[in-house]
C-alpha atoms as one frame of an Amber mdcrd trajectory, in Angstrom:
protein
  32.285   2.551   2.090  31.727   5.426   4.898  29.853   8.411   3.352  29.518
  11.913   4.934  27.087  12.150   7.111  25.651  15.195   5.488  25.621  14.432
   2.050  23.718  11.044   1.371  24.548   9.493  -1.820  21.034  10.178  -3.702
  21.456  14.061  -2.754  24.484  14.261  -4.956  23.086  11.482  -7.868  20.112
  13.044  -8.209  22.439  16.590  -8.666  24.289  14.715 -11.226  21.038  13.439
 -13.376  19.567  16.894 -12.988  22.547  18.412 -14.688  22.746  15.524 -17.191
  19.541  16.287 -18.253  20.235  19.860 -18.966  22.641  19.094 -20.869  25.844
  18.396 -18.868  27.050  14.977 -19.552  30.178  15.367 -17.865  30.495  17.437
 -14.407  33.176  19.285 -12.071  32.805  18.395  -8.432  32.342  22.561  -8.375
  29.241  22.143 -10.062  28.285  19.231  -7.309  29.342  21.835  -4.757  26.620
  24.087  -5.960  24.232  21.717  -6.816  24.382  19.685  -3.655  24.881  23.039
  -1.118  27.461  20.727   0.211  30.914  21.214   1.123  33.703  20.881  -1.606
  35.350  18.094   1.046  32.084  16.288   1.776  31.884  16.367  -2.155  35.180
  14.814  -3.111  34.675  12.304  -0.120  31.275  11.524  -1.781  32.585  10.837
  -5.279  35.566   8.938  -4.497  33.077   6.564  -2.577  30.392   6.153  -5.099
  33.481   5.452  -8.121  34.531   2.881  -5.869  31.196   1.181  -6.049  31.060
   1.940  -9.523  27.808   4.360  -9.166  29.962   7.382 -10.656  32.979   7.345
 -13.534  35.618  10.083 -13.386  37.424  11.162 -16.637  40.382  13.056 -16.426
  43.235  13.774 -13.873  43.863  16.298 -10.966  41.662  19.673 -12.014  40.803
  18.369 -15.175  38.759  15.595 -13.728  35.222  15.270 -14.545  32.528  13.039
 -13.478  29.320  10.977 -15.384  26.492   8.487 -14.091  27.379   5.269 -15.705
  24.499   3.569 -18.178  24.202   0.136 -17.119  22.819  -2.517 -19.725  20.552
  -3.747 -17.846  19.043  -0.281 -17.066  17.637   1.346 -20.270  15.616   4.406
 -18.578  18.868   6.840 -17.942  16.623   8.799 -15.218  16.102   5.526 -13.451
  19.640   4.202 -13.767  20.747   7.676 -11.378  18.308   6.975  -8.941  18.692
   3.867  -6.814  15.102   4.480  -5.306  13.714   3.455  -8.696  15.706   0.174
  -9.132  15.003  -0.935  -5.714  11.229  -0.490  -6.266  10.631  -4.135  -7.778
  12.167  -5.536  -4.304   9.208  -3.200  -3.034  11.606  -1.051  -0.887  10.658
   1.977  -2.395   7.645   3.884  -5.045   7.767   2.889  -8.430   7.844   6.487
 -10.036   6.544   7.667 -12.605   7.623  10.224 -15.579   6.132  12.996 -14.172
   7.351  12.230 -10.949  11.071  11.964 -12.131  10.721  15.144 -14.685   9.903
  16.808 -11.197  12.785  15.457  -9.437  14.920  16.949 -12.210  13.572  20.284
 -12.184  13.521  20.023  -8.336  17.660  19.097  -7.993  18.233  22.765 -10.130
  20.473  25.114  -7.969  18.064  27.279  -5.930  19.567  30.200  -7.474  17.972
  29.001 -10.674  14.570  29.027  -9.707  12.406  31.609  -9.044  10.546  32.255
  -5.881   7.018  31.353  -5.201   4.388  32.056  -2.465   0.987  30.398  -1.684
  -1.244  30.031  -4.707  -4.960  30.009  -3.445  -6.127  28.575  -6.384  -4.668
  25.394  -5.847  -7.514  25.106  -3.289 -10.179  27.708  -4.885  -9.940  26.192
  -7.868 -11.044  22.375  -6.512 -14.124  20.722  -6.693 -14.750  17.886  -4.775
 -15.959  15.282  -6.500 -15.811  17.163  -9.662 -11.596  17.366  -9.827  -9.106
  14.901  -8.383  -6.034  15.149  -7.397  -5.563  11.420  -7.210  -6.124  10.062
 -10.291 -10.008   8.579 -10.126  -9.168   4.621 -10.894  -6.026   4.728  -8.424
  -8.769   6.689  -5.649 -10.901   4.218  -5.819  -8.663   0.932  -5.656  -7.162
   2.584  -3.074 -10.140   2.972  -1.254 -11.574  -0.878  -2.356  -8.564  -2.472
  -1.029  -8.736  -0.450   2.312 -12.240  -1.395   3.155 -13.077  -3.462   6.277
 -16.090  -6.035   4.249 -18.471  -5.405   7.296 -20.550  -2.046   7.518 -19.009
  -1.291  11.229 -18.886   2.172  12.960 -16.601   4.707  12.310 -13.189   3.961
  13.775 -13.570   0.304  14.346 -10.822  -0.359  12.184  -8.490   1.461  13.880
  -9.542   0.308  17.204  -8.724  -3.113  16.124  -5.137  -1.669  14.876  -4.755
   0.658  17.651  -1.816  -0.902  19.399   0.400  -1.657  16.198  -0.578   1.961
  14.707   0.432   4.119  18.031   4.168   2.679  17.328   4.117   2.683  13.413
   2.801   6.330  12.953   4.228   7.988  15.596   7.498   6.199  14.508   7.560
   6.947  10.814   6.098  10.683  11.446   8.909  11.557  13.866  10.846   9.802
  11.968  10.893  12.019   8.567  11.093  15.186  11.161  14.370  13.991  11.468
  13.789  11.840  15.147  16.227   9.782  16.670  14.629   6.930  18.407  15.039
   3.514  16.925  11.734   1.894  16.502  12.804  -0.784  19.067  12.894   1.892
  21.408  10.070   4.055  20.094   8.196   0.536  21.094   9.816   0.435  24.100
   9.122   4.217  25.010   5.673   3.172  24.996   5.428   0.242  26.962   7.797
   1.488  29.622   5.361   4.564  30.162   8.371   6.174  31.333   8.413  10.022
  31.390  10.096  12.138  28.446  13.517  12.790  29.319  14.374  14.392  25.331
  12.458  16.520  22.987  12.974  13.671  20.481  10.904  11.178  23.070   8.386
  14.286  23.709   7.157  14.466  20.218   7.127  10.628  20.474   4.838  10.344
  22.765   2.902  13.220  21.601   2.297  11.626  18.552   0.987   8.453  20.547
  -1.209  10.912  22.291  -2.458  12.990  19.579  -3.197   9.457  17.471  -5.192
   8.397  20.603  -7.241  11.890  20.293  -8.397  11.222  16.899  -9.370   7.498
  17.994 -11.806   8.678  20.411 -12.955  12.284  18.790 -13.240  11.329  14.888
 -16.542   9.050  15.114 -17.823  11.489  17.425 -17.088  15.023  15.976 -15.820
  14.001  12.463 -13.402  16.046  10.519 -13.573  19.718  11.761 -11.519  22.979
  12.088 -11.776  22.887  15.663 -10.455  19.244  15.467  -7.742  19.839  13.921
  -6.878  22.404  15.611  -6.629  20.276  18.738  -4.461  17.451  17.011  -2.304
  20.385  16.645  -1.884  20.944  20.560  -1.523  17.425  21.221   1.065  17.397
  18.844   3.232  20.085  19.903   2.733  19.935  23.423   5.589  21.419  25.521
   7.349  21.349  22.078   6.715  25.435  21.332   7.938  27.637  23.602   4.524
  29.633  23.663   1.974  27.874  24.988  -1.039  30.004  22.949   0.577  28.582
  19.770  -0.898  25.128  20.189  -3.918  25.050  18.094  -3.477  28.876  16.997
  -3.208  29.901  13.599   0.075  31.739  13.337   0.922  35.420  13.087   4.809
  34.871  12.879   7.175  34.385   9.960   7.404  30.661   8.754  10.305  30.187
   6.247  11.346  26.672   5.122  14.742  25.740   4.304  16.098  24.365   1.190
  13.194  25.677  -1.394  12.416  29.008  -2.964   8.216  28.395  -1.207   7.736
  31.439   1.145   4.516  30.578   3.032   2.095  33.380   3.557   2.068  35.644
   6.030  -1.521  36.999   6.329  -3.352  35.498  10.045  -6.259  36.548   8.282
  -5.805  34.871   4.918  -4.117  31.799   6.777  -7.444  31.237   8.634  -9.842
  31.542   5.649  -8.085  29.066   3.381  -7.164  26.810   6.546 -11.263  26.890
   6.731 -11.817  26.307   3.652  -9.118  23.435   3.234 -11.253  21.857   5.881
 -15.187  22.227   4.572 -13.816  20.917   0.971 -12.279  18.071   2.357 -15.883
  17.375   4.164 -17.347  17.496   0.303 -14.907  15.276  -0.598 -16.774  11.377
  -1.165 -13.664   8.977  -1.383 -11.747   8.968   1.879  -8.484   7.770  -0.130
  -9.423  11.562  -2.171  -9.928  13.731   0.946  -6.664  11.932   2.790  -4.458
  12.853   0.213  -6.398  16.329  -0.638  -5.859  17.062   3.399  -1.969  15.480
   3.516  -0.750  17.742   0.696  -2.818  21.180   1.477  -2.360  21.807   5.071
   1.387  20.983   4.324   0.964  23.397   1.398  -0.854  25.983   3.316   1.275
  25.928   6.805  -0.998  27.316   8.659   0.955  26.801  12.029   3.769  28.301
  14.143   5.618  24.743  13.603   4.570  21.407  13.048   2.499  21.803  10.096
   3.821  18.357   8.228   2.686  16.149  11.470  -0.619  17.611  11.363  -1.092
  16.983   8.014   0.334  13.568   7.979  -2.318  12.541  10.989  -4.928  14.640
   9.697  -4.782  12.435   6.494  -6.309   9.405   8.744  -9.343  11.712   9.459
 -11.839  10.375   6.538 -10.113   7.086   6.648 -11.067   6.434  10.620 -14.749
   8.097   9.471 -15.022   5.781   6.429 -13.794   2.848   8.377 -10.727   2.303
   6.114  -6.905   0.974   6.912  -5.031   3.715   8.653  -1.606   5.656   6.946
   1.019   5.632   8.347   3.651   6.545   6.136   5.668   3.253   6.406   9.245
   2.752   5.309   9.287   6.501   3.134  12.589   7.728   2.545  13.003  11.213
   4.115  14.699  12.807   0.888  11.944  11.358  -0.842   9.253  13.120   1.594
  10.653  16.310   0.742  10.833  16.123  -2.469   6.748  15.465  -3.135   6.708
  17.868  -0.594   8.545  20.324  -2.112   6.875  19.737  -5.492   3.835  20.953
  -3.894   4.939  24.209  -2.404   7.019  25.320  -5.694   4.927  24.068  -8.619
   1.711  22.622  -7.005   2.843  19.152  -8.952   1.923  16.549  -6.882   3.241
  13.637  -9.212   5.356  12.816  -6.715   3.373  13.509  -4.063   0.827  10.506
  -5.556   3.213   7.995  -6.384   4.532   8.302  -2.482   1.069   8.317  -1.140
  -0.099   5.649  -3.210   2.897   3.163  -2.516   2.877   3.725   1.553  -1.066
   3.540   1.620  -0.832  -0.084  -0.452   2.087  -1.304   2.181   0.370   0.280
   5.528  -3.170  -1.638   4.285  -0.900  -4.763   3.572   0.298  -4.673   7.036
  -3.068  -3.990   9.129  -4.964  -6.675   7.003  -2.475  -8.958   8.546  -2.671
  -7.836  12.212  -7.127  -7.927  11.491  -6.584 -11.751  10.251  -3.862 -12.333
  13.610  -6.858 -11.439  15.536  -9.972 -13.695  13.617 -13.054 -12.503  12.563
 -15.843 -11.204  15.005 -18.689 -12.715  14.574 -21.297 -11.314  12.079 -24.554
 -12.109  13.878 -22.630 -10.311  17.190 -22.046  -7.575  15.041 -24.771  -6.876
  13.268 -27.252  -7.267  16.560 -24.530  -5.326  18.866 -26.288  -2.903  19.755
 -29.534  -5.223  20.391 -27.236  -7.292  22.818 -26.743  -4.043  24.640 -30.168
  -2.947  25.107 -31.623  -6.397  26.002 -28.892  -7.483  28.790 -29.740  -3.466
  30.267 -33.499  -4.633  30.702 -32.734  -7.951  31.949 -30.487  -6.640  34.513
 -31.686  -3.381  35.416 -35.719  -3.663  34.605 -34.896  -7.300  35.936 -36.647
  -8.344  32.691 -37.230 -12.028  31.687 -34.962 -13.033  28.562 -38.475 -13.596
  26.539 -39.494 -10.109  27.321 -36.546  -8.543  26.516 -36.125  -9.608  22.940
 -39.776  -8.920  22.207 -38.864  -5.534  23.138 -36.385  -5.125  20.583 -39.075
  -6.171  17.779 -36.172  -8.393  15.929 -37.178 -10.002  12.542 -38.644 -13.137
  13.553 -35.762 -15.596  11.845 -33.570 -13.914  14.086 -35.169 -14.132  17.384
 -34.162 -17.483  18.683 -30.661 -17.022  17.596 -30.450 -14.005  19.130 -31.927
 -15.484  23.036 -29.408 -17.850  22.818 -26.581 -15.704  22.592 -28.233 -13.259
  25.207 -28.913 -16.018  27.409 -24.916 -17.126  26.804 -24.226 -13.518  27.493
 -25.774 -13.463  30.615 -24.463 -16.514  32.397 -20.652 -14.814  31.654 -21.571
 -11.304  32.901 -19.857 -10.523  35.827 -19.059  -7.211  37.896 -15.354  -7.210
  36.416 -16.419  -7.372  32.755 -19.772  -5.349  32.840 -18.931  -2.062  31.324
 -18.939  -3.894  28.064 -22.534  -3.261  28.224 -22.660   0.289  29.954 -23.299
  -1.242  33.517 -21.829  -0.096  36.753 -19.993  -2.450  39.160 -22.891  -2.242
  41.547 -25.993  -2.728  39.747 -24.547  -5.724  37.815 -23.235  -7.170  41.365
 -26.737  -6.574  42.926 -28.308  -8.608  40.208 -25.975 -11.349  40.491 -26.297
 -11.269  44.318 -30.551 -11.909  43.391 -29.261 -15.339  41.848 -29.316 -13.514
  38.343 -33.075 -13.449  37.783 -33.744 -13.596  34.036
């Protein structure tokens, strides 16, 4: 069956569980039109195609005809017989959710004339103590954060280094993706390895996203998570995408509304910088990196503190503690866009973030299920390189600079004495492959390394 393009099949079941629940068993496709915000055509289309797939029953003829969600036996939950997202969880294609999550779905498919509008709520931030309150639950934190954990204490953003190449194409896909994108992610891919020039905003904020993820790489283990950062993933992000260039990175003094929810962002510069300031020093308080992603994903979305673009900040701003803690990057895999909004707009209307967790939890479980398996592709460094990495450094700089002996040179380091031998070996490995194209690896120039090799490496 073809359905209208602009009216997707869970828009108008979701309409029809929302009014089942309030008490209206048995619907007019008028009360779909209003629901839905769709036309009365798209409507009809709509219905006739999900009766013929036996997702909807009519009763009645011509105007008299009314329409119901059927109950099927094997479904007991009526909320989770209207929403296909549910069923299709146990194939893993979508969250599991829970009942808070689909009481907010409900009271989130009301008619917008039926709720009332809301503005920013400072609290939601004031009233939040790291460490103290969670908006994860505590248990689901910190599994979260055990099963994201590389097992070797490394330096911050090693894990994504190792990931880098699979997570430029993932995130920036999936991001773009719920902004409503067009590339494939064959030819996001393709974009990328091509290096070919934008020739379509849809490709700019493609490979904007690839640039802004490549930011964070190199800044995080450096500067950490700051204001100022963030305010530069913002200019990556929406580079040649605003029309005023001193946008990028500013907080905004124009009018932000978003469409389809009664959420009016505030307005204030001044009160849009405090809380974006103080968004970012509680999320430095915050311990568990799985905690401050998800406390940074939902409250710079919440807060909207730029001119456009607020959603992809937040959604790479979330990989901020994880790069700093070392754990697998989000990337906000295989989320259905209607879904996305929804958590999202359960947030800006009744700070619930039921869904918002469920979501969070669900893509963070399948992006770490994915990376582990590109880390085990790629085998498992060494531990004794690891752990004396730095050592190797320093040593293979005296030998070939101070044109140290070997012996010397791990003396110098003062290495625990069970070690030692181990560790000339592998320098003395080490040194035999060094070579003027592969020197950098140990902070050498071409021509000191090449001048020591021309002296018949003297070690």
């Amino acid at each position: 069956m073809s359905y209208d393009d602009r009216l997707k099949p869970e828009k108008l079941l979701t309409a029809m569980s929302t009014l089942a629940a309030a008490g209206y068993e048995l619907v007019s496709s008028a009360q779909l039109v209003e629901a839905t915000s769709s036309s009365l055509p798209a409507v009809k289309r709509m219905l006739a195609s999900l009766a013929a797939e036996r997702r909807v029953e009519s009763v009645g003829k011509a105007r008299a005809t009314r329409y119901r969600l059927p109950t099927p036996s094997t479904v007991t939950d009526a909320r989770t017989a209207v929403h296909p997202t549910v069923v299709s969880a146990s194939r893993g294609l979508a969250p599991t959710w829970s009942a808070g999550s689909l009481d907010l779905r409900q009271r989130l498919g009301l008619p917008l004339g039926s709720r009332s509008p809301v503005t920013y709520q400072r609290e939601f931030v004031d009233g939040y103590k790291p460490n103290e309150t969670s908006l994860l639950p505590r248990e689901l934190a910190d599994d979260l954060s055990e099963l994201g954990r590389l097992p070797e204490q490394l330096p911050a953003g090693t894990y994504v280094r190792k990931v880098l190449e699979q997570l430029l194409i993932d995130l920036s896909w999936s991001s773009s993706h719920l902004e409503g994108n067009r590339y494939t992610l064959l030819d996001t891919e393709e974009l990328f390895k091509s290096g070919a020039a934008a020739t379509d905003s849809d490709a700019v904020m493609l490979l904007n996203h690839k640039a802004a993820i490549e930011f964070l790489v190199e800044a995080v283990p450096a500067q950490g998570l700051s204001a100022g950062l963030v305010r530069n993933l913002h200019a990556v992000l929406m580079q040649d995408l605003l029309a005023d260039v001193t946008s990028l990175g500013a907080i905004r003094e124009k009018v932000v509304n978003i469409s389809g929810t009664i959420y009016v962002p505030t307005q204030v510069p001044a009160f849009l910088l405090e809380m974006f300031e103080r968004i970012i020093s509680t999320a430095q308080r915050i311990k568990n990196p799985l905690e401050a992603a998800f406390f940074l994903w939902v409250n710079l979305a919440y807060l909207q503190p730029f001119e456009d673009g607020n959603k992809r900040v937040s959604r790479l701003a979330a990989n901020i503690p994880l790069m700093l803690y070392n754990q697998a990057p989000l990337s906000f895999l295989d989320i259905n866009r209607e879904d996305y909004a929804l958590a999202m707009m359960g947030v800006y209307e009744l700070r619930d973030v039921s869904m918002a967790v469920d979501l969070f939890a669900w893509t963070y479980r399948r992006s770490q299920a994915k990376y582990k398996v590109v880390l085990e592709s790629m085998g498992s460094p060494d531990p004794f390189r690891v752990k004396y990495r730095e050592a190797l450094n320093e040593a293979v700089g005296q030998v070939v600079r101070r044109r140290a002996s070997e012996a010397v040179a791990v003396s110098n380091l003062g290495l625990p004495e069970v070690d030692g031998l181990k560790f000339q070996q592998l320098l003395g490995q080490e040194l035999k492959a060094l070579a003027a194209f592969n020197c950098a690896r140990y902070r050498l120039g071409i021509n000191e390394t090449q001048a020591w090799i021309d002296e018949g490496r003297p070690r």
